[in-house]
KEGU-836099 format. One record per atom (N, C-alpha, C, O): residue in one letter; y, z negated, x negated. Coordinates in steps of 0.2 Angstrom, whole numbers, plus 5000, padded with zeros to 4 digits. Example, Ala and Ser with C-alpha at 12.3 -4.5 7.8 and 13.67 -1.06 7.14 Angstrom:
BEGIN
A497249614934
A497849614938
A498449614934
A498349584929
S498949654936
S499549644932
S500049614936
S500649604933
//
This chain:
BEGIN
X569045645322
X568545695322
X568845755324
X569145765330
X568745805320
X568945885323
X568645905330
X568245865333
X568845945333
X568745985341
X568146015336
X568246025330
X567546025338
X566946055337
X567146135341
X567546145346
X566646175336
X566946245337
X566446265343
X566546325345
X566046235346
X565946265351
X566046225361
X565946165362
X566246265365
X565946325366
X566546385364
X566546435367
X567046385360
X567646405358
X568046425363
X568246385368
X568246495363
X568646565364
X568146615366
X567746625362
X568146645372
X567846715370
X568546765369
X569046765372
X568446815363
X568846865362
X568746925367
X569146965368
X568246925368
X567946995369
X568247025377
X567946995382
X568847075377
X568847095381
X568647085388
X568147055388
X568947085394
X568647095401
X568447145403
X567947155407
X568947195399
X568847265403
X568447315396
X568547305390
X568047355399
X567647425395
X567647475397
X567647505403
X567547515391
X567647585391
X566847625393
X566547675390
X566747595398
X565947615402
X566147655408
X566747665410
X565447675411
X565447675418
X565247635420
X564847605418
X565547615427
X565647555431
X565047515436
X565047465439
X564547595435
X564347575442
X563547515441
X563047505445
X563647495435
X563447415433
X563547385437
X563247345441
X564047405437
X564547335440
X564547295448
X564647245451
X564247355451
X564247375458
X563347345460
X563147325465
X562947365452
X562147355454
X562147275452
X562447255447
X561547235456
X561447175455
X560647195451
X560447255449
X560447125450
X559647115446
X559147105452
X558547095452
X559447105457
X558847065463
X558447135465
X558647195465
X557647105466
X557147165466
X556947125473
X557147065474
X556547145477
X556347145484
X555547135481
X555147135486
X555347135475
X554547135472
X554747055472
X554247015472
X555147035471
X555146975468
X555146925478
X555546935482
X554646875478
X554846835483
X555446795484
X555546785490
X555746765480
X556046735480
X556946735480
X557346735475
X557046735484
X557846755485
X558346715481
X558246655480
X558746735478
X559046705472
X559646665475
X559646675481
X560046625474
X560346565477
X561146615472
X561146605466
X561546645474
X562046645471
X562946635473
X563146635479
X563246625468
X564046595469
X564146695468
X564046735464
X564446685475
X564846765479
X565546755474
X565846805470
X565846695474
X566746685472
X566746705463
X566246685461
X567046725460
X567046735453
X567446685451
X567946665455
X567346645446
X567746605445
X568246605438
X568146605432
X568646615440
X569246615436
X569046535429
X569246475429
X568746565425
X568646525419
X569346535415
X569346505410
X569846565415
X570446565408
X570946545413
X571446525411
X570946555420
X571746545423
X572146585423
X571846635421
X572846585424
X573146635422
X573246675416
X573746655412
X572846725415
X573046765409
X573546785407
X573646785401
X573946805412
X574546825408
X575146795403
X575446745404
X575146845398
X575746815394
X576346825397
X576746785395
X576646875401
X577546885399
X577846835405
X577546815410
X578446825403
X578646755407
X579446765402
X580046765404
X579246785397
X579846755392
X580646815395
X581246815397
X580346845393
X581146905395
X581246885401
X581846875402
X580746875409
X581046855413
X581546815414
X582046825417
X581546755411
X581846695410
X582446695406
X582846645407
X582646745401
X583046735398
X583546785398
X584146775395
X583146855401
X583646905401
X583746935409
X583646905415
X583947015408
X584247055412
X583747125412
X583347145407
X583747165417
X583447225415
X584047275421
X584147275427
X584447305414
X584747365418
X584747425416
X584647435410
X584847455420
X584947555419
X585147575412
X585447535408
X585047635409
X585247675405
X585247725405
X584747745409
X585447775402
X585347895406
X585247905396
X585347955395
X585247875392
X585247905386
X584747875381
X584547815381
X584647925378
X583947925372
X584347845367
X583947805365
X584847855366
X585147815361
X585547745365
X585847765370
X585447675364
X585847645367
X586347595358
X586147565353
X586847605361
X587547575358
X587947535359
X588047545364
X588247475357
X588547425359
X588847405353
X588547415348
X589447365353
X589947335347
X590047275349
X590247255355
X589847245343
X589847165342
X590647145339
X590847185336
X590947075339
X591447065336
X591247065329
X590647055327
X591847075323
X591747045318
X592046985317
X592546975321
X592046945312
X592446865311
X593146885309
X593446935306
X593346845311
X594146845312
X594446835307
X594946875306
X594346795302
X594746775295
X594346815290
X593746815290
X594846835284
X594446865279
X594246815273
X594446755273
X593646835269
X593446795265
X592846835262
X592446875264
X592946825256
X592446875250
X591946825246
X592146765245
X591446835245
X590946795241
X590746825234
X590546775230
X590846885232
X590846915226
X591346955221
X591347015219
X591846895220
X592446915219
X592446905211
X592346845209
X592646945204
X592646945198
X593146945196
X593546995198
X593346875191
X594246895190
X594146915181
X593646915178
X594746945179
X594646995174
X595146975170
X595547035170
X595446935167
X595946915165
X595946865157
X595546825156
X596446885155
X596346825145
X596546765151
X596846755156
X595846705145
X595946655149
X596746605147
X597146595142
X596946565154
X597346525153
X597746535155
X598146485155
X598046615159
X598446635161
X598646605169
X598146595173
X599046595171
X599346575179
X599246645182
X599246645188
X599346695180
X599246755184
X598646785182
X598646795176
X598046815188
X597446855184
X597246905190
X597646925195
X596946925188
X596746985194
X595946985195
X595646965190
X595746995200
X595147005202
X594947035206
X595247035211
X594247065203
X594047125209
X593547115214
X593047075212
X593547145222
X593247115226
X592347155225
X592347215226
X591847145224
X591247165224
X590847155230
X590247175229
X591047125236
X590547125243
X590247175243
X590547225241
X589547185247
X589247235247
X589947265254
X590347225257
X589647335256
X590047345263
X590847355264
X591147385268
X591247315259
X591747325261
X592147415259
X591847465255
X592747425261
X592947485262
X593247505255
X593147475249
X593747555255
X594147565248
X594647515247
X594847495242
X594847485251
X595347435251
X595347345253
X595447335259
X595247295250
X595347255251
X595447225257
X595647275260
X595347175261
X595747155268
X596247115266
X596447085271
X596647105261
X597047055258
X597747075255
X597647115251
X598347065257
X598947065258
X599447025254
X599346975252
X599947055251
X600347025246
X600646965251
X600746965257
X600646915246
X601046865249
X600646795253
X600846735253
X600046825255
X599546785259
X599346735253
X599246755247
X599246685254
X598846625251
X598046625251
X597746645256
X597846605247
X596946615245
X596646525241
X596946515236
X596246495244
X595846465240
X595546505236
X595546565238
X595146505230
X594646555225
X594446495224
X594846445224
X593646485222
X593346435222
X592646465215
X592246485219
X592546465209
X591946485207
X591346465209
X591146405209
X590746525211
X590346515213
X589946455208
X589746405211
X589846465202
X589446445199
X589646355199
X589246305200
X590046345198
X590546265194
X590646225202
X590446165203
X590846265207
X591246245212
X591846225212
X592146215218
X592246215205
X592846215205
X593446295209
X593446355210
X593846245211
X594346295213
X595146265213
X595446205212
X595446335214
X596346325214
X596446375220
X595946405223
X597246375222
X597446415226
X597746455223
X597846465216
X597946495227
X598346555223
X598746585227
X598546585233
X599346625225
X599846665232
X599746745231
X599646755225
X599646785233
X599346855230
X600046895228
X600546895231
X599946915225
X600646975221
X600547045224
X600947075228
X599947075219
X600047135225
X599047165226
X598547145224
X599347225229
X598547265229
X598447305229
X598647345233
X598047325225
X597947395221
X597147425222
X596747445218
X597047445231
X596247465232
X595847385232
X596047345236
X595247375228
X594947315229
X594947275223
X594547245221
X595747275218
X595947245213
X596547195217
X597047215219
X596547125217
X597147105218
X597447065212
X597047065208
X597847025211
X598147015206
X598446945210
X598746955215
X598246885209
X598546825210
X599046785206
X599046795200
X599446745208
X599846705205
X599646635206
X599846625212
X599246565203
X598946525204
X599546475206
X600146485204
X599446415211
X599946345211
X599746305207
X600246265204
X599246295205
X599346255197
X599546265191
X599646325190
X599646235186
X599946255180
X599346265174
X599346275168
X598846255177
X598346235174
X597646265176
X597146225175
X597646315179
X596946355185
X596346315179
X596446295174
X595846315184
X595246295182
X594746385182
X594346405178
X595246415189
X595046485188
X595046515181
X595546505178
X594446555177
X594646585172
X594346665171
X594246695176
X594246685165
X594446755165
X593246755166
X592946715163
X593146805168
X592346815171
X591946785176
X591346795177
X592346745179
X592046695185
X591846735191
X592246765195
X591246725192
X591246775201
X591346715207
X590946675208
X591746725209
X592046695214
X591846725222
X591546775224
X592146635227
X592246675235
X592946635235
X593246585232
X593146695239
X593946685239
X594046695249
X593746735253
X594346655250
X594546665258
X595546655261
X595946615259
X595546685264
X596546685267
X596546625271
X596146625276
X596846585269
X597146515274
X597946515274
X598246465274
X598246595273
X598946585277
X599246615271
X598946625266
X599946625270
X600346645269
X601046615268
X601346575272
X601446635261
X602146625259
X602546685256
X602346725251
X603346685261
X603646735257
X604446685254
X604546625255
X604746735249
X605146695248
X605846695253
X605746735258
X606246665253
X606946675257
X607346735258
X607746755253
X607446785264
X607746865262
X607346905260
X607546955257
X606846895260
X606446955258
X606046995266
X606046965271
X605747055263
X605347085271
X604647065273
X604247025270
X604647085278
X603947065281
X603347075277
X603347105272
X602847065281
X602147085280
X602047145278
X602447185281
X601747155274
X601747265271
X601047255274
X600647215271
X600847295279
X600347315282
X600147265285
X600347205286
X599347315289
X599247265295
X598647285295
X598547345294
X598247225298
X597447225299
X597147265305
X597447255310
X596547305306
X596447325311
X595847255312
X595647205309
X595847275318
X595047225322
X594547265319
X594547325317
X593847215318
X593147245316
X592547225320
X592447165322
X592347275322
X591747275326
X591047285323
X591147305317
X590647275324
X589847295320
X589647335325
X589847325331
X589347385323
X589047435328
X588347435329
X588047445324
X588047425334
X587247425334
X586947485338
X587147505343
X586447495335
X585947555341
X585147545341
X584847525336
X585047565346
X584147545347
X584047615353
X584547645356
X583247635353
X583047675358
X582747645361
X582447595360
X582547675366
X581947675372
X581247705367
X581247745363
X580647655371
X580047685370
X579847695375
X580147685380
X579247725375
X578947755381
X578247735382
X577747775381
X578147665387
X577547615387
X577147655394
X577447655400
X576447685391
X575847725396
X575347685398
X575147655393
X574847685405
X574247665406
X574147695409
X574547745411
X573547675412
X573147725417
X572547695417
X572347685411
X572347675425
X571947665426
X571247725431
X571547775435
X570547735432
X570347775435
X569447745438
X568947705437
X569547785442
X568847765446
X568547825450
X568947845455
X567947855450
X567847905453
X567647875460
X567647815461
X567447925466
X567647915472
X566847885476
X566847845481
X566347905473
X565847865475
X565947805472
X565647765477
X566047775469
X565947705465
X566747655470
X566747595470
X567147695472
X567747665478
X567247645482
X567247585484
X566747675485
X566447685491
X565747655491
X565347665495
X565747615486
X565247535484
X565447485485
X566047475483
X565247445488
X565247375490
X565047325486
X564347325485
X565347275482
X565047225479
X564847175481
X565047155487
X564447145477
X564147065482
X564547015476
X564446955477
X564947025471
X565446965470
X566346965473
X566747005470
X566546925478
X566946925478
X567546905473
X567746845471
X567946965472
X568546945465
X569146915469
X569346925475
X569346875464
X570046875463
X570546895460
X570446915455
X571146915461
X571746925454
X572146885455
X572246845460
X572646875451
X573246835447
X573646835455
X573746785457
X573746885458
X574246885464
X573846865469
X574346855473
X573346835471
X572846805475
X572746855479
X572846845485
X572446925478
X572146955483
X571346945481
X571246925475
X571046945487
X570246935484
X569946995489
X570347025493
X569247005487
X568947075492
X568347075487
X568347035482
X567847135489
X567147135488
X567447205485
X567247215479
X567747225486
X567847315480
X567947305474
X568547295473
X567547295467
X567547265460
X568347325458
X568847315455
X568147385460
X568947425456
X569447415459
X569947455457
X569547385464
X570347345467
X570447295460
X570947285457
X569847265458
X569947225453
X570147245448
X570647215446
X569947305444
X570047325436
X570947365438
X571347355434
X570947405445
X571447425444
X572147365446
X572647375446
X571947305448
X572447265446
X572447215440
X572947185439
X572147225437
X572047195430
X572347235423
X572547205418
X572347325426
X572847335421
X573347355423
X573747385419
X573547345430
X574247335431
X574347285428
X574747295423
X574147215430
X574447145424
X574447165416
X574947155413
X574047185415
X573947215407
X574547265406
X574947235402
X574747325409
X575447345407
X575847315408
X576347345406
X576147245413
X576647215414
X576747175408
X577247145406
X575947165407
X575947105399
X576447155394
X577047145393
X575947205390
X576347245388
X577347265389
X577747285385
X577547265396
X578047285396
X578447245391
X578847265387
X578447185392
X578747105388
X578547105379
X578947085375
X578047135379
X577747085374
X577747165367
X577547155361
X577847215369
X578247285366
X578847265364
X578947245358
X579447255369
X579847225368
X580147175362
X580547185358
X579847135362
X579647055357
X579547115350
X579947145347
X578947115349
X578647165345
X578747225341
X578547225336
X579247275344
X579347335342
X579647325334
X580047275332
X579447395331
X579847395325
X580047465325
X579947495330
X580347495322
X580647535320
X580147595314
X579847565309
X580147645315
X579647675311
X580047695306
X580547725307
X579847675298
X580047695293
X579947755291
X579447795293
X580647765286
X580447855284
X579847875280
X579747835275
X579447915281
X578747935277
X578147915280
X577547935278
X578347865285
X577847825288
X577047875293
X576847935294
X576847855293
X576247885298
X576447895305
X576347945308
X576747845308
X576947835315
X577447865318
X577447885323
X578047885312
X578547915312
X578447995312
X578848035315
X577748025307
X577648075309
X577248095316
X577348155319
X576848045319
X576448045324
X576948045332
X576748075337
X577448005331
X577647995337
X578348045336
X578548055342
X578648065332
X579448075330
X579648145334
X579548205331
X579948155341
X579948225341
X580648215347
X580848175351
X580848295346
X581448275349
X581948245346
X581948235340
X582648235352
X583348215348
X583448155350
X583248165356
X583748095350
X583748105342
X583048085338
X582648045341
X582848105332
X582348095330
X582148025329
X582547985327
X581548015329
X581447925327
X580747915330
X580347965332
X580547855330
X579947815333
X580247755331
X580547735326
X579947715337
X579847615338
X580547615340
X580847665341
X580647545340
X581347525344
X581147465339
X580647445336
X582047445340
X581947375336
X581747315342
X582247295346
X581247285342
X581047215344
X581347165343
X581847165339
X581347095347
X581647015347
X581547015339
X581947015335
X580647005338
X580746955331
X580847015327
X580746985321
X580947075326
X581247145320
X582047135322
X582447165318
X582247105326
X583247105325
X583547045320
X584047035316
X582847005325
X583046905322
X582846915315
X583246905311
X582246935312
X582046945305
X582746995300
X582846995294
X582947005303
X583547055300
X584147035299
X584547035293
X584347005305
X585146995306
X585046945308
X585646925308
X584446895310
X584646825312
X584746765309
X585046755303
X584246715312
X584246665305
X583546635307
X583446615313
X583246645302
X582546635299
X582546575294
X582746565288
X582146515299
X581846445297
X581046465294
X580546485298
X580946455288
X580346475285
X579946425281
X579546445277
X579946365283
X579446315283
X579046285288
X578846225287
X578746335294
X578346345297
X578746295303
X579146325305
X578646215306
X578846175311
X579546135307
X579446105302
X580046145309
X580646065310
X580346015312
X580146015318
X580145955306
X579745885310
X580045825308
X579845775308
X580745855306
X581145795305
X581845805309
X581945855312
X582345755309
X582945785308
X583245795306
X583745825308
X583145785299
X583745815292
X583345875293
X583545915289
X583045895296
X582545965296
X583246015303
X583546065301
X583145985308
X583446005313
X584346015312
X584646055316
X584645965307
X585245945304
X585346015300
X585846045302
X584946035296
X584946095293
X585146165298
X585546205297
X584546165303
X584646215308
X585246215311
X585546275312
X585646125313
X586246165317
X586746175312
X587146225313
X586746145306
X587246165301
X587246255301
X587846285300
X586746285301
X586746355301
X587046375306
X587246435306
X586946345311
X587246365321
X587946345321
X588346375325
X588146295316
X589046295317
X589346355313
X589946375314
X588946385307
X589146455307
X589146505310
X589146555307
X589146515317
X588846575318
X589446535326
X589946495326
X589146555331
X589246555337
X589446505340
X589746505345
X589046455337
X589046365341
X588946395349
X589446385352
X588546405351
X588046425359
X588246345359
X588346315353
X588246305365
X588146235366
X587446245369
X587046205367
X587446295374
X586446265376
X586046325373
X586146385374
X585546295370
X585046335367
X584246305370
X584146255371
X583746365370
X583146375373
X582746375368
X582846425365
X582246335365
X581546325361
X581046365363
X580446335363
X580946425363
X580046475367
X579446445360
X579546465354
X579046395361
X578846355355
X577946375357
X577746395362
X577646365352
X576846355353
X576846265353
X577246225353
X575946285354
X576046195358
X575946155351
X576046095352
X575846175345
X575846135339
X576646125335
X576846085331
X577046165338
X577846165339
X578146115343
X578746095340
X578046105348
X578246095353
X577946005354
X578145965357
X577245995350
X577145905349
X577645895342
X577845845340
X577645945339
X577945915332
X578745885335
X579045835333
X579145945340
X579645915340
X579445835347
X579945795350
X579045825348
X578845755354
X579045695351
X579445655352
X578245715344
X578345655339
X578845655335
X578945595332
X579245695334
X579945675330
X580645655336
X581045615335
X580545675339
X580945615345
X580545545348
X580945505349
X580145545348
X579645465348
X579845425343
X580045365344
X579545455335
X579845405330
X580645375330
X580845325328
X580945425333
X581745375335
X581745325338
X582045275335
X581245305344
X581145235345
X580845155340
X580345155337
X581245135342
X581045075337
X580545045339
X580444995335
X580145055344
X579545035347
X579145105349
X578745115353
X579245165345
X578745205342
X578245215339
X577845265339
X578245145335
X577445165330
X577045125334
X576445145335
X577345075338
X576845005339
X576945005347
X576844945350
X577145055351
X577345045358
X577245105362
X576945155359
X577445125369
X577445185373
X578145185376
X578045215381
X578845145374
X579145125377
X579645185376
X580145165377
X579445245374
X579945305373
X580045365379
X579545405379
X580545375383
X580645435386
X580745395393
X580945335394
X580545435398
X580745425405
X580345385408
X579845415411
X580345295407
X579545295406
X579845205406
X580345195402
X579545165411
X579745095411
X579145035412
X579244985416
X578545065410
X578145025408
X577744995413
X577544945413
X577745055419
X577245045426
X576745045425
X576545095426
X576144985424
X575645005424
X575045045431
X574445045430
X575545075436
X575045125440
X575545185436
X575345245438
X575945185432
X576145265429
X576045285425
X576045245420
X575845375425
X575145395419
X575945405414
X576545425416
X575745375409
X576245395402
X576345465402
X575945505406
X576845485400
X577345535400
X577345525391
X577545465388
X577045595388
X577045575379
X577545625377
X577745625371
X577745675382
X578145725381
X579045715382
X579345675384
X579245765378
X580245775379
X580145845381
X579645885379
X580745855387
X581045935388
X581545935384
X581945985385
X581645895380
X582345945374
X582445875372
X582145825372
X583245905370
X583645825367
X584245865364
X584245925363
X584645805364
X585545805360
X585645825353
X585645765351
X585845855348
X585845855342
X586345885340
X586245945337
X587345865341
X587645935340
X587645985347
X588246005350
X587146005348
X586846055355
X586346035359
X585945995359
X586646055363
X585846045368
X585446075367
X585546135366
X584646055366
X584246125364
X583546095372
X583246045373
X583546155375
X582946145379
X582046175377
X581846225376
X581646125378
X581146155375
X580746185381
X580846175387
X580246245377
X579746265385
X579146295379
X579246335374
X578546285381
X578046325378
X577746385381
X577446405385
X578146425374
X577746515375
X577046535376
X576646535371
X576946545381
X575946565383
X575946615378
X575546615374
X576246655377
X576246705371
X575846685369
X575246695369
X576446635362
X576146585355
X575646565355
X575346535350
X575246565362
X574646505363
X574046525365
X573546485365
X574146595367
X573646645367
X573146675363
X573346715359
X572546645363
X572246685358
X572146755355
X572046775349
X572146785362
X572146855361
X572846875359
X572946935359
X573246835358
X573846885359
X574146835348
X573746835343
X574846815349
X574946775343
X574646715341
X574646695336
X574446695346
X574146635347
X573546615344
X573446555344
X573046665340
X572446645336
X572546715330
X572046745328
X573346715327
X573346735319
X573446675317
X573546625321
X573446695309
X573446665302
X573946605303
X574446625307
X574146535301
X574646535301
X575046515294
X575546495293
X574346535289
X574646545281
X575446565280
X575846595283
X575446535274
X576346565270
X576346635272
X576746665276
X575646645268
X575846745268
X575946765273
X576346815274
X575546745278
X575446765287
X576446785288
X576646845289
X576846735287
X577446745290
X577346725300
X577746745305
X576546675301
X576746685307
X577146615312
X577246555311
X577446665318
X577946635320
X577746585325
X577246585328
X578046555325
X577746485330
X578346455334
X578246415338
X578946495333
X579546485341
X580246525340
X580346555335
X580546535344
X581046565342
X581646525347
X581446495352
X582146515345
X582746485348
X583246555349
X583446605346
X583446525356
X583746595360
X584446565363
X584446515366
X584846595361
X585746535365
X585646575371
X585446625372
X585946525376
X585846535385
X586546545386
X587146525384
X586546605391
X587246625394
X587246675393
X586746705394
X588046725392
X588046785390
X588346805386
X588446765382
X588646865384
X589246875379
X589546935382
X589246965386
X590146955379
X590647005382
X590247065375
X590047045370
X590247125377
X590347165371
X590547255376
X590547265382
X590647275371
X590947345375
X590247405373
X589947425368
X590447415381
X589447445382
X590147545383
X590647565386
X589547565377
X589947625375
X589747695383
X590047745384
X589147665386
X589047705391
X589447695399
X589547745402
X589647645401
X589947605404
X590647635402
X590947675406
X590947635396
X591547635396
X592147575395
X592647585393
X591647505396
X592047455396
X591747385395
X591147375396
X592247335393
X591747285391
X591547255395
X591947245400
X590747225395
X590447185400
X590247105399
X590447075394
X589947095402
X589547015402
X588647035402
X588447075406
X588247015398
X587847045396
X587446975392
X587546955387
X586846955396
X586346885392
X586446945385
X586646995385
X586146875380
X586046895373
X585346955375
X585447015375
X584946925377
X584346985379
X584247005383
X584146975388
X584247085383
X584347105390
X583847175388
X583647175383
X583547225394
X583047255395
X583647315395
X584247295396
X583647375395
X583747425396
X583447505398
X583447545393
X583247515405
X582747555405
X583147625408
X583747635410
X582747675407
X583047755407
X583047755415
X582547725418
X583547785419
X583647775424
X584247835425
X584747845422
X584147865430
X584647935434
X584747925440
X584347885443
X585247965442
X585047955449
X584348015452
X584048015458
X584148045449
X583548095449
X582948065446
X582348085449
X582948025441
X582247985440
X582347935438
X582847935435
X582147865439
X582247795438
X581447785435
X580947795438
X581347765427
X581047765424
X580647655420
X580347625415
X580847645423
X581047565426
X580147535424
X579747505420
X580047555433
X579347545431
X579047595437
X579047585443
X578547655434
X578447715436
X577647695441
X577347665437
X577347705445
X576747705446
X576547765451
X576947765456
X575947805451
X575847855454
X575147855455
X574847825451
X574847905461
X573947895459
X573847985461
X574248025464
X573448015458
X573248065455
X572548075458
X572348025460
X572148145457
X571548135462
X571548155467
X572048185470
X570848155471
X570748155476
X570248095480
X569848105484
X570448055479
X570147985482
X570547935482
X571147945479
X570347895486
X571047825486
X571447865491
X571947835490
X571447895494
X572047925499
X572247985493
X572348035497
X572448005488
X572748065482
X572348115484
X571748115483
X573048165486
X572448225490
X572848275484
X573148325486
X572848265477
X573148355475
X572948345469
X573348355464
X572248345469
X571948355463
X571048375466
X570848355471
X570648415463
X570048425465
X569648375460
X569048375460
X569848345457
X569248305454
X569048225457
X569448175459
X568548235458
X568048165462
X568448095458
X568148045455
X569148095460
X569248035455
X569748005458
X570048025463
X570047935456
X570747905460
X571047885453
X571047825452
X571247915450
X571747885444
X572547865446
X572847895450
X572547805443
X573047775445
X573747755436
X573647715432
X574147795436
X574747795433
X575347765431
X575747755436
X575347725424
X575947675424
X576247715420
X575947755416
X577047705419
X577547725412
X577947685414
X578047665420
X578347665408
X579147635409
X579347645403
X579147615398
X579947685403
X580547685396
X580947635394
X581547645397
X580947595389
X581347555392
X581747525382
X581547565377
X582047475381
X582247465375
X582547375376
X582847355380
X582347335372
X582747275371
X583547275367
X583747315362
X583747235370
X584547225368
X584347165365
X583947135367
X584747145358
X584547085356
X585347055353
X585447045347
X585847055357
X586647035357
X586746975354
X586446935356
X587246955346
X587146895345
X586746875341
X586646815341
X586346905336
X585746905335
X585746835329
X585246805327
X586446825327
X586546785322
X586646705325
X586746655321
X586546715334
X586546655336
X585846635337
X585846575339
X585246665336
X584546675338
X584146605330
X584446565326
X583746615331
X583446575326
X582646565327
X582346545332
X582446605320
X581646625321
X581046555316
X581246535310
X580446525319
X580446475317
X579646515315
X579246545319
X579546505306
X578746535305
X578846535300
X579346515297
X577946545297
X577646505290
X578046575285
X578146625287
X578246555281
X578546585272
X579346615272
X579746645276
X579246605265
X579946635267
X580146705269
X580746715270
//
């Protein structure tokens, strides 16, 4: 039987855009005889609210003095083209073809004399070849068979596995530079503020609160204004994740864009991984030939050996039950995992990760699981929505253009505006003249948050984003 929908979820906000001094008044009348019997303690009905967790865990937060931040990724070390068209009467042992990759420069990466596999996309047949000469992104091959399968109109991928000259002849004619990828992102600029006038400080309630940090007290606005301190710490994380980059023509771009350099949004975790990562788009991996697919795509890219799971919890049973069914006393037994059949020991139906190729450690995202937050969208095709992201552990070397030199740096790391004259990190101030703020005349105690800050997302093709369509 399905979970029946009640008593659900409440959606509905905690905090309101009122005045407060409800808050402070009970219902009790003194016309009334009867003294009413009440619980003073507020009881924490959701637990800890908070979602962010995830950047602490897996990254870094350091300095920056610039609107723009920069960094250079390696590029792959052997050349190899995937859109190559040879142009030649068929039959011939020598043909020429030209390089068509999106991106590459006026001139080929490829060298007289260097050996090439050329493989046709279409057929999968292939031959080798020794290169003759190059002429821009035209080269001219001389085939080792007598008989190419290679022929004249085929689009080809062609890759260098090395090189022959003949005896007494010269060296290499030219030489390769190194290739870097260049990336950049901005800071955005995350505001709250909380406020409470000075009679309503100076009310006493009769519910005793709580907050997440365990202060308790009878003052209900110690409560609201720790509540949206938590709410921007939410936000500081979960912008981060989130951010996109404002398109040109956009709304947002005209509303937010000012200044140099010009722009709105930052590029976000899941706007980098959607981009430049690698995106599993059939919603959960619930097999292995499922998961065989994903590392196949991980041994192209970086091969991280340890990798991190941030999964929802419909995620995170699917990969349970697909490690359970490995046991051969899985369908018909409980005899799988860390677990030897005590009967005073409560079963354990859970894995923290497993071997496959990599090590992959599982953890579930409160994010994903949150209803108010991703946790209660769509999770239709069209939705596109995400249900975990895989993050490689450790760091990588890249050269930080502000620094001057290269560093060690997690894949994701925070980056916040910072001088020696202003540290913009995480800003808070109180305004007013209540609360102790004496430099303002209004009957008020507003309390001020900001932080500049931008995500680093290093690597982005060792990441791997898991959600519904393609």
């Amino acid at each position: 039987m399905a979970i029946l929908s009640t008593p659900g979820f409440n959606l509905q906000p905690s905090a309101e855009q009122v005045a407060v001094s409800s808050n402070y008044v009970t219902s009790f009348s003194f016309l009334n005889q009867y003294l009413p019997d009440t619980y003073e303690k507020e009881f924490e009905r959701y637990g800890n609210r908070t979602v962010s967790s995830f950047l602490r865990l897996v990254g870094a937060e350091l300095p920056s003095n610039s609107d723009k931040i920069i960094w250079a990724e390696q590029g792959r070390l052997h050349t190899k083209y995937t859109s190559c068209v040879t142009s030649a009467a068929s039959g011939l042992t020598t043909i020429d073809f030209t390089v068509n990759d999106p991106n590459v420069g006026a001139t080929a990466a490829i060298r007289a004399n260097q050996t090439l596999l050329i493989q046709d996309n279409a057929t999968g047949l292939s031959n080798k070849a020794v290169v003759v000469s190059v002429t821009n992104l035209v080269v001219k091959i001389a085939f080792y068979e007598a008989t190419p399968s290679i022929i004249n109109g085929m689009t080809c991928t062609v890759f260098v596995y090395g090189s022959e000259f003949k005896k007494g002849t010269a060296g290499m004619v030219g030489s390769l530079e190194a290739e870097d990828e260049i990336f950049t992102n901005k800071p955005i600029i995350i505001k709250d503020k909380y406020e409470v006038n000075g009679s309503d400080m100076a009310q006493i309630g009769w519910i005793e609160v709580t907050t997440e940090n365990g202060a308790t007290g009878y003052l209900w606005y110690l409560k609201s204004e720790h509540e949206t301190r938590l709410r921007f710490e939410d936000y500081l994380e979960t912008a981060m994740i989130e951010a996109v980059p404002a398109a040109a023509g956009s709304g947002a771009l005209t509303h937010l864009s000012t200044g140099t350099p010009t722009g709105a949004g930052s590029d976000g975790v899941f706007y980098v991984v959607n981009s430049r990562g690698n995106v599993w788009g059939g919603g959960n991996p619930t097999t292995l030939s499922d998961w065989d697919t994903v590392i196949s795509r991980l041994d192209k890219q970086g091969a991280i050996e340890e990798n991190v799971l941030f999964v929802n919890r419909d995620f995170g049973f699917d990969i349970d039950d697909m490690l359970a069914a490995q046991n051969s006393y899985g369908a018909g037994g409980t005899s799988y995992g860390l677990f030897d059949n005590d009967k005073d020991m409560a079963l354990n139906l859970g894995f923290t990760g497993f071997r496959r190729g990599y090590d992959f450690y599982k953890t579930d995202w409160k994010y994903l699981n949150d209803p108010t937050m991703r946790g209660g969208m769509s999770t239709s095709a069209a939705s596109k929505a995400i249900t975990g992201l895989l993050v490689p552990a450790g760091s990588t070397n890249v050269y930080d253009q502000i620094m001057g030199k290269n560093a060690k740096r997690p894949f994701l790391h925070v980056r916040y505006r910072a001088s020696e004259a202003e540290d913009r990190k995480y800003k808070t101030w109180i305004t007013g003249s209540a609360g102790g703020a004496q430099n303002s005349d209004i009957d008020k105690m507003e309390v001020n948050f900001l932080s500049e800050r931008a995500v680093c997302t290093l690597g982005a093709n060792n990441f791997v984003l898991f959600r519904y369509g393609a």
